[in-house]
N, C-alpha and C positions, 0 to 999 in steps of 0.2 A: 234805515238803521238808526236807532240813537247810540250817543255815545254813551259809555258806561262809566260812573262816576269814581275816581281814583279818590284812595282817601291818599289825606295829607298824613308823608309820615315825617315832616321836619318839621323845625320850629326856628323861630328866630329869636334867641335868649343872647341877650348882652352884646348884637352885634355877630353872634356866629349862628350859622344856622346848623343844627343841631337834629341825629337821625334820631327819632322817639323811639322807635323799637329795636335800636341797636342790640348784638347779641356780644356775647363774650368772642366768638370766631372772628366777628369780626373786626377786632381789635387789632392792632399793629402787634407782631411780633414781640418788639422791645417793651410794649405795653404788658402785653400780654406776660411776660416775663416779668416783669417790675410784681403785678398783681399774684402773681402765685410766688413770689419769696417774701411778697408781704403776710400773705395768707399765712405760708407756714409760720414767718417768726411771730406771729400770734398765737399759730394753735400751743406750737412748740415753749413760748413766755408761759400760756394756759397752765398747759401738762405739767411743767417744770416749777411752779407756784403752788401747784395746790395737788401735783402728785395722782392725777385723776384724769381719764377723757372728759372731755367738755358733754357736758350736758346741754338741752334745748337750749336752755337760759343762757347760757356762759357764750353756747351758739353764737347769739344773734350781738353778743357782748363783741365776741372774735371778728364777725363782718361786721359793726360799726365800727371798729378801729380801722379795720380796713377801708372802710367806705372814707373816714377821715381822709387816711394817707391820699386814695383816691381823688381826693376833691384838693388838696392840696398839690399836686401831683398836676390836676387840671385835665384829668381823665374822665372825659364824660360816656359812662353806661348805668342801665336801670340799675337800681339797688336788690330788685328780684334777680337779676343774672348773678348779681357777685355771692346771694344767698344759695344760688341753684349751684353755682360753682364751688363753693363751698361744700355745700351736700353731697354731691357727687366725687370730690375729691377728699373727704375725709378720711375714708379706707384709707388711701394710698399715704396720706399725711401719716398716720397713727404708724403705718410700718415703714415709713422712712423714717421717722424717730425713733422708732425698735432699731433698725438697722444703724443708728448712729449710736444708739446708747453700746453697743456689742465691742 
């Protein structure tokens, strides 16, 4: 039998070894919590500025700030997760600020 070749999914950045394809799930709770109240007070700053849903553009405007906080914060995941995170949970953003403005 040969052995089958594992790919590498860590890395060693700065002294931490680090999982390359980490997912949003698999973030620590409190994490995970931090990144979705950051989310919203961006969509929510967005909406509130300029009176409108965020479009593609303003999008990827709303996850760089986030990704900012993110990296300050010292929260390492792809920048594709926090976009997909984003996309998938914009619905639910847009009527939770309905439901605050009421």
């Amino acid at each position: 039998m040969t052995k089958s070749k594992k790919t590498k999914i860590h890395k060693n950045v700065d002294g931490q070894l680090l999982q390359m394809n980490k997912t949003f799930s698999n973030l620590k709770m409190k994490q995970k919590d931090k990144i979705t109240g950051w989310v919203y007070e961006e969509y929510k700053k967005y909406v509130t500025e300029h009176d409108k849903a965020p479009d593609l553009r303003a999008d990827e405007q709303i996850v760089e700030a986030v990704l900012d906080k993110i990296n300050e914060a010292q929260i390492w995941i792809p920048a594709g997760e926090i976009y997909d995170y984003y996309r998938r949970k914009k619905p639910q953003l847009q009527k939770r600020l309905d439901n605050e403005k009421v």
